[in-house]
C-alpha positions as CSV (number, residue, x, y, z in Angstrom):
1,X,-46.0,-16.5,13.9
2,X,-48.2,-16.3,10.6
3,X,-52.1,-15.6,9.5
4,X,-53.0,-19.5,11.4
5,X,-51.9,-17.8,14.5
6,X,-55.2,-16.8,16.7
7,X,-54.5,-15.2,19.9
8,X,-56.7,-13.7,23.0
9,X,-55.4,-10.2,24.6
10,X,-56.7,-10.0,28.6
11,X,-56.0,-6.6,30.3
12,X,-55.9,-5.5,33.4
13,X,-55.4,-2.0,35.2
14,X,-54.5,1.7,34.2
15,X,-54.7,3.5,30.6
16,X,-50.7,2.9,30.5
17,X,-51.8,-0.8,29.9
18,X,-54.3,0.1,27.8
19,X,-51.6,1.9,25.5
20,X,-49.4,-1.0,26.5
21,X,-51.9,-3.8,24.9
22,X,-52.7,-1.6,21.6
23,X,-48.5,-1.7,21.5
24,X,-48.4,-5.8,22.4
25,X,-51.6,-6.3,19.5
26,X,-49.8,-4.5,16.7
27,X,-46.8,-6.2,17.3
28,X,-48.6,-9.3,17.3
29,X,-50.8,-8.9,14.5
30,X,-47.8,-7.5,12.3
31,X,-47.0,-11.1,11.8
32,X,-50.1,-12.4,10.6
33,X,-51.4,-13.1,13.7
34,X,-55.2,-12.5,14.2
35,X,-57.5,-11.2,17.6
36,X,-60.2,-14.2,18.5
37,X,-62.6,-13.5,21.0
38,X,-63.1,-16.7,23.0
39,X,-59.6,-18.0,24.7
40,X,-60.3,-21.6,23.8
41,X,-60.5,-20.7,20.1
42,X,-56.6,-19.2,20.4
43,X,-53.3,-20.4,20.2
44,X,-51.7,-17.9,22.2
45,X,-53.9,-16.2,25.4
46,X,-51.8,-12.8,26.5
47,X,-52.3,-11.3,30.1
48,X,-51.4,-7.2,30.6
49,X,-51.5,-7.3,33.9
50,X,-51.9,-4.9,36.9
51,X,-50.5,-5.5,40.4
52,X,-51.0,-1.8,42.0
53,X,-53.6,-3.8,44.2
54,X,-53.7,-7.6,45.6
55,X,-57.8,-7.3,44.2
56,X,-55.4,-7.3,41.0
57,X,-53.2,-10.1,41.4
58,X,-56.0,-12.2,42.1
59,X,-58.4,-11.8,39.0
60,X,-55.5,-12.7,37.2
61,X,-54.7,-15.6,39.7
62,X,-58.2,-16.8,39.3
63,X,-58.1,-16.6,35.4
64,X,-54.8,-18.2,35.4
65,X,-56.4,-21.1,37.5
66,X,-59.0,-21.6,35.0
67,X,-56.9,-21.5,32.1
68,X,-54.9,-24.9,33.6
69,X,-57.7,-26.7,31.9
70,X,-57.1,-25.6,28.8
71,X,-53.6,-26.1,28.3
72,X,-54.1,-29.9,29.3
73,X,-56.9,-30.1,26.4
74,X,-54.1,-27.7,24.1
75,X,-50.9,-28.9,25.3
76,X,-49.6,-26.4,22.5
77,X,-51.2,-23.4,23.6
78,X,-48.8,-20.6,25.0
79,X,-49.9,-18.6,27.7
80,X,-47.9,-15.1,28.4
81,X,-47.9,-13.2,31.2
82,X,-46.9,-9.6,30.7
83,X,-46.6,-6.3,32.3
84,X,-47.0,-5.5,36.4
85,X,-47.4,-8.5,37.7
86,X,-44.8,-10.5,35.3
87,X,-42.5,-8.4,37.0
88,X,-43.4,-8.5,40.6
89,X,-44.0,-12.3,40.6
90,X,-41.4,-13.0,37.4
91,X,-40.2,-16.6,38.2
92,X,-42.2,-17.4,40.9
93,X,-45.2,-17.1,38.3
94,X,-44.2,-19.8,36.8
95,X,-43.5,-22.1,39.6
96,X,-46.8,-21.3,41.2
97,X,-48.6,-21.7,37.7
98,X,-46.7,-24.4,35.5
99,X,-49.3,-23.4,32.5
100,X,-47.6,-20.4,31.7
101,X,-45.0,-20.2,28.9
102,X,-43.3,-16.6,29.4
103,X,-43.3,-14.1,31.8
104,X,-42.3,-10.3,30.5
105,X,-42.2,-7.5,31.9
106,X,-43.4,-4.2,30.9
107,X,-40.3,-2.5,29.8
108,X,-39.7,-5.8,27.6
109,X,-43.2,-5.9,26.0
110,X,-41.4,-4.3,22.6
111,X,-39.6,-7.8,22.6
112,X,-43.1,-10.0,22.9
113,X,-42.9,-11.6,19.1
114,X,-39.6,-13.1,19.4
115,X,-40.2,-14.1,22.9
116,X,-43.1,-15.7,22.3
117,X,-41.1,-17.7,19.5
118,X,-38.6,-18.7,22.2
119,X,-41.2,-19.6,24.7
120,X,-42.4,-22.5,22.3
121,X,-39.3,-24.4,22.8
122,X,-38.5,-23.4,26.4
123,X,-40.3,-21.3,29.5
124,X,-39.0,-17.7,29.4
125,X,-39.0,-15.3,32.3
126,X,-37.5,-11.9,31.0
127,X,-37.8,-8.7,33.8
128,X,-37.0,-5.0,33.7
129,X,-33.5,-5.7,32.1
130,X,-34.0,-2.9,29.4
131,X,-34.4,0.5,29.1
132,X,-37.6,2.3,28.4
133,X,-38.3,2.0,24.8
134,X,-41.3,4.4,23.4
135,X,-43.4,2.3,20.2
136,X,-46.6,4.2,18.9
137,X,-48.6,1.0,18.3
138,X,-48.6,0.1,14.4
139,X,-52.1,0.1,14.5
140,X,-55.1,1.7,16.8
141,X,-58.2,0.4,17.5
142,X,-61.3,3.1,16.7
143,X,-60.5,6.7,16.4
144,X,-62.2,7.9,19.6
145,X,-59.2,8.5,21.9
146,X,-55.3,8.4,20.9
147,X,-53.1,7.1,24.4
148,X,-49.4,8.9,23.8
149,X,-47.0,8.1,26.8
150,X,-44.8,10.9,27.9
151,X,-42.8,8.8,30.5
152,X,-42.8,6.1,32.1
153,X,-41.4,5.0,35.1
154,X,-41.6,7.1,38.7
155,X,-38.9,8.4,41.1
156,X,-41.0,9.5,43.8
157,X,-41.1,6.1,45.9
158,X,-44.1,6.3,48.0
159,X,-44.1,4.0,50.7
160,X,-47.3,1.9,49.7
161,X,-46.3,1.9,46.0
162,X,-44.7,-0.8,43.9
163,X,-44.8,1.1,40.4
164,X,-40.9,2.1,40.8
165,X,-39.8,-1.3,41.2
166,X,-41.9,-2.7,38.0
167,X,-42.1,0.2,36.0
168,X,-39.0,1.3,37.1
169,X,-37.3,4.8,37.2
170,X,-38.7,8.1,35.1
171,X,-38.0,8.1,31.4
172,X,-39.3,10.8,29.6
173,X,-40.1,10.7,25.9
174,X,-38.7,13.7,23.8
175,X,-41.6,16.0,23.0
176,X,-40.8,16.3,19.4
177,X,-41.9,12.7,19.5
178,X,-45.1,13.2,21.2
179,X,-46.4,16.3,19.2
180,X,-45.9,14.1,15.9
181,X,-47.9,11.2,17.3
182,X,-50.4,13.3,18.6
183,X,-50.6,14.9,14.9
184,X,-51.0,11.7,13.6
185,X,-54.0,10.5,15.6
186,X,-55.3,14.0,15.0
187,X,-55.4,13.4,10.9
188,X,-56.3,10.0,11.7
189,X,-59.6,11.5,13.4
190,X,-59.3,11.2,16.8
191,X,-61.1,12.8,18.6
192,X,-59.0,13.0,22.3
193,X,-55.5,13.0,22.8
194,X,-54.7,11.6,26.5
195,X,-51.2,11.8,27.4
196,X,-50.3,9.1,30.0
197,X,-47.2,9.0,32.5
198,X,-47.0,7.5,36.1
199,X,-46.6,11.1,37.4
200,X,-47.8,12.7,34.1
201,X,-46.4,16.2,35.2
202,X,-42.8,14.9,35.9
203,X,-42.3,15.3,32.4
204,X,-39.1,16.5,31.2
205,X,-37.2,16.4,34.8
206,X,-34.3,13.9,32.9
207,X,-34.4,15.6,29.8
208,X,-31.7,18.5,28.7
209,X,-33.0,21.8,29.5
210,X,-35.8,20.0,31.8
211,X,-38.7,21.2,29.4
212,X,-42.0,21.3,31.9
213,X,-45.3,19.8,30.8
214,X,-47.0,22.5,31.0
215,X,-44.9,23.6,27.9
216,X,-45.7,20.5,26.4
217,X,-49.0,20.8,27.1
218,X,-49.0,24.2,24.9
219,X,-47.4,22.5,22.0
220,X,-50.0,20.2,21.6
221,X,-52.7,22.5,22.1
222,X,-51.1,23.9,19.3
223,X,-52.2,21.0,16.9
224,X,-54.4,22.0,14.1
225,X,-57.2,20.4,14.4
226,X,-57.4,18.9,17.8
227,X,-60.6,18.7,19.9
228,X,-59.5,17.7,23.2
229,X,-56.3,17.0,25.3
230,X,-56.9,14.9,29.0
231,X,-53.6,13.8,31.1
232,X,-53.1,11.2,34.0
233,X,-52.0,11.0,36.5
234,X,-50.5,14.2,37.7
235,X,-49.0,14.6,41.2
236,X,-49.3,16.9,43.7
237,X,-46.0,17.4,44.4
238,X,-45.0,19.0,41.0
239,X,-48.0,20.3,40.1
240,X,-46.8,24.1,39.8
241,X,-48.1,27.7,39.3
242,X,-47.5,27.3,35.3
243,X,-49.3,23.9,35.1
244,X,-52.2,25.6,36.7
245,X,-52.2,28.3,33.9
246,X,-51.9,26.5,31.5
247,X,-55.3,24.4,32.5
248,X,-56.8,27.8,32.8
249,X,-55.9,29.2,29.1
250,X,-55.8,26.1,27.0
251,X,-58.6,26.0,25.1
252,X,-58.4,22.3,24.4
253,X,-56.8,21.0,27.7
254,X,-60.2,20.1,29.1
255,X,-61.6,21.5,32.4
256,X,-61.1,18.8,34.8
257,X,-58.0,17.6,36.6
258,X,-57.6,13.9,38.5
259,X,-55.6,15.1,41.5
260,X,-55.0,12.0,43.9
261,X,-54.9,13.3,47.6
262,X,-54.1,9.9,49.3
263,X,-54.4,11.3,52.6
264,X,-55.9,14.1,54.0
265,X,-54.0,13.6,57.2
266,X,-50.0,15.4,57.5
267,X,-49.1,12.6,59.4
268,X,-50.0,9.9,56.8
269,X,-48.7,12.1,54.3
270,X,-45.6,12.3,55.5
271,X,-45.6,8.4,56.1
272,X,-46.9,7.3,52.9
273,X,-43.6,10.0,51.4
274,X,-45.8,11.9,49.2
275,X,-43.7,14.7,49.5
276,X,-46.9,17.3,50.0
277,X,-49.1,18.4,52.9
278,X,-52.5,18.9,53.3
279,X,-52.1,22.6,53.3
280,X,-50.1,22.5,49.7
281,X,-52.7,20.2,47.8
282,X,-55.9,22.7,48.8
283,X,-53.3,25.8,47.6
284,X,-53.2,23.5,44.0
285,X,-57.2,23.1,44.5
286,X,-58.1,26.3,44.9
287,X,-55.7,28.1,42.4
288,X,-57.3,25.8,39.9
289,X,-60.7,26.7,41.0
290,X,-59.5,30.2,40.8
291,X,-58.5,29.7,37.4
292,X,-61.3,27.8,35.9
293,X,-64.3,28.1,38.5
294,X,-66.3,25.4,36.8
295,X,-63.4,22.7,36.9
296,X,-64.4,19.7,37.1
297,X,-61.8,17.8,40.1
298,X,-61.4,14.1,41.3
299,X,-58.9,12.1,43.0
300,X,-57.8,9.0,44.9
301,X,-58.2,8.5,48.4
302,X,-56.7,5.6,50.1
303,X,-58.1,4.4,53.8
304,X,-56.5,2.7,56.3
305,X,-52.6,3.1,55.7
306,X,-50.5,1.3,58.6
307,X,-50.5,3.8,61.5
308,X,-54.0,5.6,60.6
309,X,-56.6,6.5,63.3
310,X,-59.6,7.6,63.5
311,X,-58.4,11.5,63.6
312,X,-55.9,11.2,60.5
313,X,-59.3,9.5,59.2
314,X,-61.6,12.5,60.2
315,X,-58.9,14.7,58.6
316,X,-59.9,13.3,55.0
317,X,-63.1,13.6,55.5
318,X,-62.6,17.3,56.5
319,X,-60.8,17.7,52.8
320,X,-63.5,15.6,51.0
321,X,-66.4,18.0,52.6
322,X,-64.0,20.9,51.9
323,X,-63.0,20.5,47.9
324,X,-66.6,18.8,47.1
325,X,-64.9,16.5,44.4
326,X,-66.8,15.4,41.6
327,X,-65.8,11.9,41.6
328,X,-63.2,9.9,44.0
329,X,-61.7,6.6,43.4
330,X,-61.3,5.2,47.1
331,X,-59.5,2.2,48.2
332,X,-59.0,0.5,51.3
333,X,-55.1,0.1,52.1
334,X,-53.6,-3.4,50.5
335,X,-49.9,-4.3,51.6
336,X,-47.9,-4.9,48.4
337,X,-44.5,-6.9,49.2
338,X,-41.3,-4.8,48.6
339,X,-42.5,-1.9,50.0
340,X,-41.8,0.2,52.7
341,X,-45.3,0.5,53.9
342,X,-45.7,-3.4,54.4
343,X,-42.8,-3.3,56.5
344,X,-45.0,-1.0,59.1
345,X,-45.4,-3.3,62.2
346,X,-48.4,-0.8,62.8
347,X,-51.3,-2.1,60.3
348,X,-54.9,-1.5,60.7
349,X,-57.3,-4.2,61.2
350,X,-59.3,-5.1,58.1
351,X,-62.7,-4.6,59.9
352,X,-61.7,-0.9,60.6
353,X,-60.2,-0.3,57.6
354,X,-63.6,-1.1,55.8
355,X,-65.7,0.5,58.1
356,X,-63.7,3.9,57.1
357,X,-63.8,3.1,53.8
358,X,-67.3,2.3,53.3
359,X,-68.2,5.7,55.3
360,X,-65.8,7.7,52.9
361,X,-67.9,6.3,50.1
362,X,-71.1,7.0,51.2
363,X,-69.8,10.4,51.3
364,X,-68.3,11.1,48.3
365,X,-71.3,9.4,46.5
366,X,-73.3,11.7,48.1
367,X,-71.6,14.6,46.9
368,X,-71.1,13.5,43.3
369,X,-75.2,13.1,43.1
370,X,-75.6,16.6,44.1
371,X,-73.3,17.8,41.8
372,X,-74.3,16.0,39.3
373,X,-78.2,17.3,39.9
374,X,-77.0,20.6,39.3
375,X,-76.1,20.0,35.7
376,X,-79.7,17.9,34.8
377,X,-81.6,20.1,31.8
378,X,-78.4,21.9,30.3
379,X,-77.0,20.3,27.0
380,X,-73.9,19.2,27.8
381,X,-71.3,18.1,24.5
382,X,-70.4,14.3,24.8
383,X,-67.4,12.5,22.7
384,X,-69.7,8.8,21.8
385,X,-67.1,6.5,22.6
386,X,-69.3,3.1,22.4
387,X,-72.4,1.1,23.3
388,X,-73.8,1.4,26.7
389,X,-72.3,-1.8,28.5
390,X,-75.5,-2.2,30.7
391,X,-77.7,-1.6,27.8
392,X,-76.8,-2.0,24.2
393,X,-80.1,0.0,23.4
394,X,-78.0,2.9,24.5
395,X,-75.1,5.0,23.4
396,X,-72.3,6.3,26.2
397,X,-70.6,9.1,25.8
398,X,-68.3,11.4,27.8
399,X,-67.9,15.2,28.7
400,X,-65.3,17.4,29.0
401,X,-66.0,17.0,32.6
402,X,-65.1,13.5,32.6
403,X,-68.3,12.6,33.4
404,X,-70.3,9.3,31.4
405,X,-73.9,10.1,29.9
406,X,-76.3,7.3,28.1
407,X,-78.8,8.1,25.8
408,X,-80.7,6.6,23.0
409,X,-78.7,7.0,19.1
410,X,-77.5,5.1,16.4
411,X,-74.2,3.3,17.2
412,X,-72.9,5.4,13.8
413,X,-72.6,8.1,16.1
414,X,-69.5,6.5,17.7
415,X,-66.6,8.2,17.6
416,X,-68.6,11.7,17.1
417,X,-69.0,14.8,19.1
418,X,-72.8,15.1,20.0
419,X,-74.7,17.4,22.1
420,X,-77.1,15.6,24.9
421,X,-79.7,17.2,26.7
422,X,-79.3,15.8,30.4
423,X,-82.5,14.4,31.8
424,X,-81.8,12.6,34.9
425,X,-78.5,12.3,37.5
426,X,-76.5,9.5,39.0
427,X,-73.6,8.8,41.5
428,X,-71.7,7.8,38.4
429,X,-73.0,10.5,35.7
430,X,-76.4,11.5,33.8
431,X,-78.9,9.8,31.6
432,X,-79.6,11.9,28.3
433,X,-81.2,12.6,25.0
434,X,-80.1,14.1,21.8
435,X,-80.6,17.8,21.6
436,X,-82.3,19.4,18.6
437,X,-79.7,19.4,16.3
438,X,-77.2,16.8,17.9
């Protein structure tokens, strides 16, 4: 590749392939390569791709689709499919969509530049055939918040999950490592260090000595300089008494934890292999709450797993009325082949499944406006991390609470702590206005 190369970066899913895509960009732009933002204007079109969901696989089906009609008018134009799906679907991707040039998976993304070289004289499909490898991106874009990967990978196997089988097993990254690139983005000016891992606080389990995250957590808070530390997605499973603590005294680690529940049933627990039961994940609740009473808390929630009736389904809603989260991601239940979960003769009809999940919503969005009511008039400090997608008049910016406010400022303000005065409430977070002296 050299400075003629133009290419277009699409991603899809988590923050891991957010980090992911920052990691795929530098490598690509090392060469010369440039960023365009219209796909018919590049010579190359990258997908990061998710497949946690079918809703997932089929945006990037649909773009795929779409994209046929450019490779006929480009015959030379490569089109690479990376990351989740690449490695779910790996060769049947490119039966099923001729158009594409190379599928790699995400353990192989450090290998994209020469790959892509090999694509142009044949079709490449290379899978989870290496081992982990940890690159801090050559570059970053904006200085607003620095993603650092303490593993990757997951041992835990639940039944409705395919992240083992593309991610593959735990890998954690040594924490000398991590403290260094966190005190890089830290001089660099970021202002939020978010430390990523498929179960975040499995940290250190395959490391000598098994150093905890919690202890990893303290090194960081450590850094001279930092302003705030946020992690995802920890699991309840191995979220333990010192992790807790640690939450509590940090003064950086910020007040709010993303907890998913899944289930509040035992039963679907014990189905889905989570390796918790209700009773355990409301001890981890309220000895956070106990520890920092104004924490902010939020989770995922998924409806309509293969054997669920209406009294495993009442059973969440118990916990939801119970813990009063402040937000909830909720999803209706979507088979993904290879696993254990798809295999259950017992799955619930779509109709019901939607019917719960629309009643679990309606619930947790009332709760979240309440909670959110509760906080209108107090200045709250906000991290300006862009324009306001829905109106570019606007600035957004986000708490320590995790929660999004918009308010009126000059876009210069990006990448700044401010603090807003919060006028009005939402499902979703507040609209604001500068306070008297920002």
């Amino acid at each position: 590749m050299n400075k003629e190369i133009k290419y277009k970066l699409l991603t899809y899913g988590c923050q891991m392939n957010d980090y992911d895509s920052e990691v795929i960009s530098s490598l690509v732009e090392s060469t010369g390569a440039y960023p365009v933002e219209k796909p018919e204007d590049a010579d190359i079109i990258i997908f990061n791709t998710c497949c946690v969901r079918e809703s997932a696989d089929n945006k990037v089906y649909g773009r795929l689709g779409q994209y046929k009609i450019l490779k006929k008018e480009n015959p030379n134009l490569l089109i690479v499919v990376a990351g989740c799906l690449a490695e779910k679907d790996g060769e049947k991707m490119i039966k099923k969509f001729p158009q594409v040039d190379l599928v790699v998976g995400p353990r192989n993304a450090y290998r994209i530049v020469s790959l892509i070289e090999q694509a142009k004289k044949k079709k490449i499909v290379c899978l989870n055939q290496d081992d982990a490898v940890f690159l801090n991106p050559l570059s970053r874009s904006g200085n607003i918040t620095g993603y650092i990967p303490v593993s990757v990978g997951c041992d835990c196997f639940c039944t409705y999950c395919i992240v083992p089988y593309v991610r593959g097993r735990l890998k954690s990254r040594p924490a000398g490592e991590i403290v260094a690139e966190a005190e890089r983005l830290v001089k660099q000016g970021f202002g939020e260090i978010f430390l990523l891992g498929q179960n975040v606080n499995s940290y250190g389990f395959d490391l000598p000595g098994k150093p905890t995250f919690a202890e990893l957590l303290e090194k960081i808070n450590g850094i001279d300089g930092i302003r705030r530390i946020r992690f995802v997605s920890p699991h309840p499973k191995d979220f333990h008494p010192d992790l807790i603590k640690a939450v509590g005294k940090l003064e950086n680690v910020c007040k709010s934890v993303h907890l998913p529940m899944q289930s509040g049933s035992n039963r679907i627990l014990k189905l889905m292999n989570r390796k918790y039961d209700r009773e355990q994940y409301l001890k981890i609740i309220h000895g956070l709450r106990k520890e920092v009473p104004e924490i902010a808390l939020s989770t995922d929630i998924i409806v309509g797993f293969p054997g669920e009736t209406n009294e495993d389904f009442e059973e969440t809603l118990d916990i939801v009325r119970d813990v009063q989260f402040d937000l909830a991601f909720m999803f209706a239940y979507s088979p993904r082949d290879g696993t254990a979960a798809a295999k259950i003769p017992d799955q619930v009809p779509h109709d019901e499944k939607m019917n719960h999940l629309y009643r679990l919503i309606e619930m947790q969005n009332d709760i979240s406006r309440a909670k959110n009511e509760k906080f209108v008039g107090q200045v709250l400090e906000c991290l300006v991390e862009s324009l306001s997608k829905k109106d570019p008049t606007k600035l957004t910016g986000r708490t320590e609470r995790n929660r999004v406010v918009n308010f009126t400022g000059d876009k210069s303000l990006i990448g700044e702590f401010v603090n807003v005065k919060l006028t009005s409430a939402f499902t979703w977070g507040w609209i604001g206005e500068m306070a008297e002296g920002g």
